[in-house]
N, C-alpha and C positions, 0 to 999 in steps of 0.2 A: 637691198631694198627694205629688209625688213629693219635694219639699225635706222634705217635713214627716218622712216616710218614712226619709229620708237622713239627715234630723239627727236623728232617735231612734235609728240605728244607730249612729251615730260619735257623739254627745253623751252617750252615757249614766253618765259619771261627775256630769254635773249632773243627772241624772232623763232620762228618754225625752221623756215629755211636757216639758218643759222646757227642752231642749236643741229641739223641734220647735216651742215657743213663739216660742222667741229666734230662728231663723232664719227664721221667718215675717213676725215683727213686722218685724227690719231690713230682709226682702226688701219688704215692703208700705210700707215709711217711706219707703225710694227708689223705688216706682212710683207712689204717690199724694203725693211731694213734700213729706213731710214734715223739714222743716229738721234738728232736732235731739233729740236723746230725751228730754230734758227738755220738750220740747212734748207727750208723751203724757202728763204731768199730767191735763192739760185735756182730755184727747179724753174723751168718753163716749158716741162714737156705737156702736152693739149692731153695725151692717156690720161696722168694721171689728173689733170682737172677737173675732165667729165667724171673718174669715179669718184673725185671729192666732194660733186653737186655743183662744179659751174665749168665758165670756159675760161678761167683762170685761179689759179694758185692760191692758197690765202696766203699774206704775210705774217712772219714771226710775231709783229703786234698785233694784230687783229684774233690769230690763234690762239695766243698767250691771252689776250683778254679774255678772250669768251671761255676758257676753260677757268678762270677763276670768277668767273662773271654770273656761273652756274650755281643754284641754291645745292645746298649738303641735301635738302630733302628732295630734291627732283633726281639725283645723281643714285639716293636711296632707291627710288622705285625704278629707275633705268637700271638699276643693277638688281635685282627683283625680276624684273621683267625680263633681261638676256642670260638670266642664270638656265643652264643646261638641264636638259631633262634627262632624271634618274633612268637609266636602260639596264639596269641589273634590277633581273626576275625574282631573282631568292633574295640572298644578303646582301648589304649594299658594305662593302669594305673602303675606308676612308682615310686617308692618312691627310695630316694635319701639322703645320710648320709654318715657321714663321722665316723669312726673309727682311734681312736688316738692311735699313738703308743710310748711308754715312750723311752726313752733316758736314760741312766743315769752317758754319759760320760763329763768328766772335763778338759780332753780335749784338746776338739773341740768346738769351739763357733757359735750354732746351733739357731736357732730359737725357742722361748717358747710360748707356748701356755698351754690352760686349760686343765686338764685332769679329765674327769669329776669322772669315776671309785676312782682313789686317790685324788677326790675333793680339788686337787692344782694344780696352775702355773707349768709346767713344761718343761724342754726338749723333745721335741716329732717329730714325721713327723705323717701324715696324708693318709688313705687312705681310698677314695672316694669311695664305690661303689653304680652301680645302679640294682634295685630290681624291678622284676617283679611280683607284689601282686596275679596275680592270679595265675600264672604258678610257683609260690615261688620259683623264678631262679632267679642268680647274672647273669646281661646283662653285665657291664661293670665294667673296674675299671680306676681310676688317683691317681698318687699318689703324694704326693707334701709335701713342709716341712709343719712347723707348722703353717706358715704364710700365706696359702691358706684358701681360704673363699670358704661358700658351695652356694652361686650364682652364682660365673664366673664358678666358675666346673658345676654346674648345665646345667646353659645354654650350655657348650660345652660340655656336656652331652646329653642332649633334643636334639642338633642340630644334633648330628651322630643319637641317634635314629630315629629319625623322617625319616631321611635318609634311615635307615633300612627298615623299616617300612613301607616303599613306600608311606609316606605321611599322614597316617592314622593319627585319631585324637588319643592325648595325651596328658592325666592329670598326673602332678605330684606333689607329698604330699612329700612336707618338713617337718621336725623339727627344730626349731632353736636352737636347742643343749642349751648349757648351758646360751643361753639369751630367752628358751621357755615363751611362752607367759603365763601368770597367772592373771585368771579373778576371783575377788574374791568379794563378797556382802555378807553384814549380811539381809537383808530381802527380798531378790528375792523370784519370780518375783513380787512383788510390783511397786509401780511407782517411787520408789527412784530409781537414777540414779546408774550406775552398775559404780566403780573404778576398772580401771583395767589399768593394767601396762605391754604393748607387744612389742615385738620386729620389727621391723621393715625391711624388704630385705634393704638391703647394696645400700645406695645412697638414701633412703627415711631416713623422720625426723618426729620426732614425731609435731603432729599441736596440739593432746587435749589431756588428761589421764583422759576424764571422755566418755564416752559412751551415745550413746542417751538414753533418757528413755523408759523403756521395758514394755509396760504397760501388765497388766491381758492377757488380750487378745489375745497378739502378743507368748505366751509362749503354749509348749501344751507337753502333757505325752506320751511318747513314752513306747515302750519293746522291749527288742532283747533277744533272748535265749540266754542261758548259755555254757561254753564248752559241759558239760559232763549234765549225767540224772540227777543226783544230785543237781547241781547246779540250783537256783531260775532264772525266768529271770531277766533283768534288769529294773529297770525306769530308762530312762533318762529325765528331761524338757529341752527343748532347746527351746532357745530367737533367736530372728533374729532383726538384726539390722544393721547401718554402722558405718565404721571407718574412717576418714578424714584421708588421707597419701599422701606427696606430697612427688613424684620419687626424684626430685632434686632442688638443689634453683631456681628458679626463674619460674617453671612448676608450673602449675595449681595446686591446690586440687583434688586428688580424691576420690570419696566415694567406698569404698571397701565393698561387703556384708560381713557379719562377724556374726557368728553361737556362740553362747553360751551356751554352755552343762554343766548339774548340775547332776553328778550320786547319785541317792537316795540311802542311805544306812540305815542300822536299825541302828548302832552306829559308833561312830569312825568318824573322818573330813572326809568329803564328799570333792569329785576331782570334779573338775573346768576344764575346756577346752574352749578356743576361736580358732576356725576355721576362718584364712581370706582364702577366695572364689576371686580368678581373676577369672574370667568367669565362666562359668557354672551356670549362671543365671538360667538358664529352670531348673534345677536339685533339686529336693527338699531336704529337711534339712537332713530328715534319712539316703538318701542313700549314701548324703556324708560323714554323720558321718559313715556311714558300709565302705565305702569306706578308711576314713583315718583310722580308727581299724585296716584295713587290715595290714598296716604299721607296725604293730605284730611280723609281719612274720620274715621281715627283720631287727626288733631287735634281735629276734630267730636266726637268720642264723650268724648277727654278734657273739651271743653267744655260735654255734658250731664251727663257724671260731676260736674263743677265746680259746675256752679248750678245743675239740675235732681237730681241723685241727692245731692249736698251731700258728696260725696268729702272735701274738706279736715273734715268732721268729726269722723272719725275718731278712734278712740283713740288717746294714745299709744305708741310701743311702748317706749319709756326705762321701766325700772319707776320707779314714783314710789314705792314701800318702801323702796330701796335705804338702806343705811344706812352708805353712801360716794355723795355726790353727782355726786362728780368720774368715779366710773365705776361708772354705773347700771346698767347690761349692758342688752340688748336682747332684747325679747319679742316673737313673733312673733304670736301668736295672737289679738289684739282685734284689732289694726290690720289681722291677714289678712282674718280674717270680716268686719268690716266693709265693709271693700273689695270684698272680693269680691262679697260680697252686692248691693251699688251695681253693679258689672259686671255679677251676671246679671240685675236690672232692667233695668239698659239694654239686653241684649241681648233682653230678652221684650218691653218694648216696640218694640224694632224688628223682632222679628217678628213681634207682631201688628198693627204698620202694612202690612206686608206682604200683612196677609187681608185688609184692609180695603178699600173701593172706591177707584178709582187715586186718587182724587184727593188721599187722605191716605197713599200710600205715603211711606215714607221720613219721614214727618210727625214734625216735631218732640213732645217728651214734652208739652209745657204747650198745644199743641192738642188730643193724642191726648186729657189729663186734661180738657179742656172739652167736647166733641165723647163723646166715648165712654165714661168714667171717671165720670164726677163728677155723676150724675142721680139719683131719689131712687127707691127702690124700698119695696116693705110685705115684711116679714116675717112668718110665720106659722111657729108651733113645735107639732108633735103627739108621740104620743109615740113612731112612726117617721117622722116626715118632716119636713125645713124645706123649706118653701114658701116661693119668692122671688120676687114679681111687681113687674117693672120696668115703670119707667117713663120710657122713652127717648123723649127730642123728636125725636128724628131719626131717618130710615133704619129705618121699624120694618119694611120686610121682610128688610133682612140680619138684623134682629135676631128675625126669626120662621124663620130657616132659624138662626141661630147657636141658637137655642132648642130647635130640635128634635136638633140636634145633642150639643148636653148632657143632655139628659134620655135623646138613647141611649142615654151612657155610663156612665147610674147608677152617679151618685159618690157615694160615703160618705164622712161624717167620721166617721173613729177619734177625736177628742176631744171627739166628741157621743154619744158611745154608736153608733157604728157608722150613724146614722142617715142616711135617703136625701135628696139634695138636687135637688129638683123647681123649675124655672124656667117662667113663663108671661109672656104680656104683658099690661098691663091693659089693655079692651076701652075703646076712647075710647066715648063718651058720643055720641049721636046730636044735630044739628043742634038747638039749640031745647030741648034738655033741660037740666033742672038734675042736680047732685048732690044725691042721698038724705042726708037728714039723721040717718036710725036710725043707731045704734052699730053 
């Protein structure tokens, strides 16, 4: 109700009701897994029509239109306005990544970049978002061609949160994508000097590719438990030392702390990790390795966006009118909403894994849709009320308190004529009984 609400405020050069149409459908298409918009051809189920905002389906055309049919500045403040509220008290921790999206037209002459998935060069655009590791919520998104770097989006990133934020302190944990840093030694921690070859933030250069030396002393054994009971804990040794990096030509040296982690395994190459630390000097070595681990999360979340919310579907943002191919110019506004919309599905199903009984917390989308989603219910239409009686195979007393709970809230649809929506369960049938054959 409240998206639907949203985008008849900010859509209304497509129509109110229309603009609440299109935002429904694409939030509903990435919570119930729908692949592609052309697949709503076919759909002719009445459920999901009414939660689209009518009593029938939009077609592939009509959809496809109105999502490029939407200004880049009304798509700005709808995305403004469903951005998630900060829930961390102290510091707010943020990891920050970009997600590349393939190309694979001949054209239009688009900008190329690396794709790391099909480990080549490619035609691609870019979309930035930001991750909240503890609350494992997408805060924000930018999206941009290929040719966008993940510093200057970073920073005008950081700079509206902080804003949100009301000032609060925040850490944010990069990856350098496909120039990640790679710290590698044949006799650590010994006193031979560590070789290691990192990447640098955009506008620093490299000053040495060898490391100070790490002696015995400075290195120590750590453990962190495992996902699951099964699972052994971990050793990690981690070194501490610094890295010489000068911001720009002609600026100073600076010495950067920099964490060197070695995970001990029983066979197989052992992984390497160098942590550089701007600030957070007071912060000791483990809990910012617990802290970038966290960063998990939000490759997890780009992996439900991927094949559960169907993110690479996305519009293009190249205009395809352009009547110079060689330079299409770039459109922000199908490729934002779509995206976005894919984001805040994944963030409503995680948290309503979260209401759920423990055992599907955190639960992935394609159990939540078997388990909770995907069971067949009756409808009933008067001329104030829709009546909705489910029919869940599981769990029917969370679903007799989730029940009573929504019919406190008496919700209306505005594109039912204001009408009231009443849930019940259907009463199973006693031992030994059949079903009534009367209509």
């Amino acid at each position: 109700m409240r998206l639907y609400h949203l985008a008849s405020s900010c859509f209304g050069s497509v129509g109110a009701h229309q603009g609440g149409r299109l935002v429904l459908s694409l939030f509903f298409k990435a919570v119930l897994g729908v692949q592609r918009i052309f697949h709503f051809d076919p759909l002719t189920d009445v459920g999901l029509a009414l939660l689209t905002g009518g009593r029938y389906i939009l077609s592939r055309r009509t959809l496809g239109g109105l999502v490029r049919a939407v200004s880049t500045r009304a798509v700005g403040r709808f995305v403004r306005l469903t951005q998630p509220a900060i829930t961390s008290a102290h510091r707010l921790c943020v990891s920050i990544d970009e997600h590349v999206v393939a190309r694979f037209t001949r054209k239009f002459l688009i900008p190329k970049g690396f794709h790391t998935i099909r480990n080549k060069k490619m035609r691609a655009e870019k979309l930035f978002f930001s991750f909240d590791t503890a609350a494992r919520t997408l805060l924000h998104l930018v999206v941009t061609p290929d040719n966008g770097r993940l510093a200057p989006v970073a920073s005008k990133m950081l700079g509206a949160l902080r804003a949100q934020g009301r000032r609060r302190p925040v850490r944010a944990v990069l990856d350098a994508g496909p120039h990640r840093t790679i710290a590698r030694c044949s006799r650590w921690p010994t006193r031979t000097p560590i070789k290691c070859s990192w990447y640098a933030p955009p506008g620093a250069r490299r000053t040495s590719t060898t490391g100070r030396r790490c002696p015995r002393s400075s290195s120590r054994l750590t453990t962190s438990r495992g996902g699951t009971r099964e699972r052994p804990a971990k050793r990690i040794h981690v070194a501490e030392t610094t890295t010489a990096i000068r911001a720009a030509k002609g600026q100073p040296v600076r010495q950067v702390r920099t964490l060197v982690a070695r995970e001990q395994k029983r066979g197989g190459k052992e992984r390497w990790h160098a942590l550089f630390v701007f600030g957070g000097k007071a912060s000791d070595a483990l809990s910012l390795i617990k802290e970038f681990r966290a960063r998990q999360h939000h490759e997890q979340a780009y992996r439900i966006l991927l094949h559960d919310a169907f993110v690479d579907t996305v519009p293009s943002g190249y205009n395809k009118r352009s009547r110079n191919p060689d330079r299409p110019g770039f459109r922000k506004n199908a490729i934002t909403l779509y995206a976005w919309l894919a984001g805040l599905a994944v963030n409503t199903l995680t948290a309503f894994s979260a209401s759920l009984p423990e055992r599907f917390k955190w639960a992935h989308p394609r159990t939540l849709r078997r388990w909770w989603l995907n069971f067949p219910a009756d409808l009933y239409l008067t001329d104030r009320a829709l009546f909705v009686v489910l029919h869940p195979r599981w769990f029917r007393s969370w679903w007799k308190q989730k029940v009573e709970q929504l019919n406190a809230k008496k919700l209306r649809l505005p594109w039912m004529d204001d009408r009231l929506v009443l849930y019940s369960l259907k009463t199973p049938l006693p031992e030994g009984a059949e079903p009534s054959s009367a209509p």
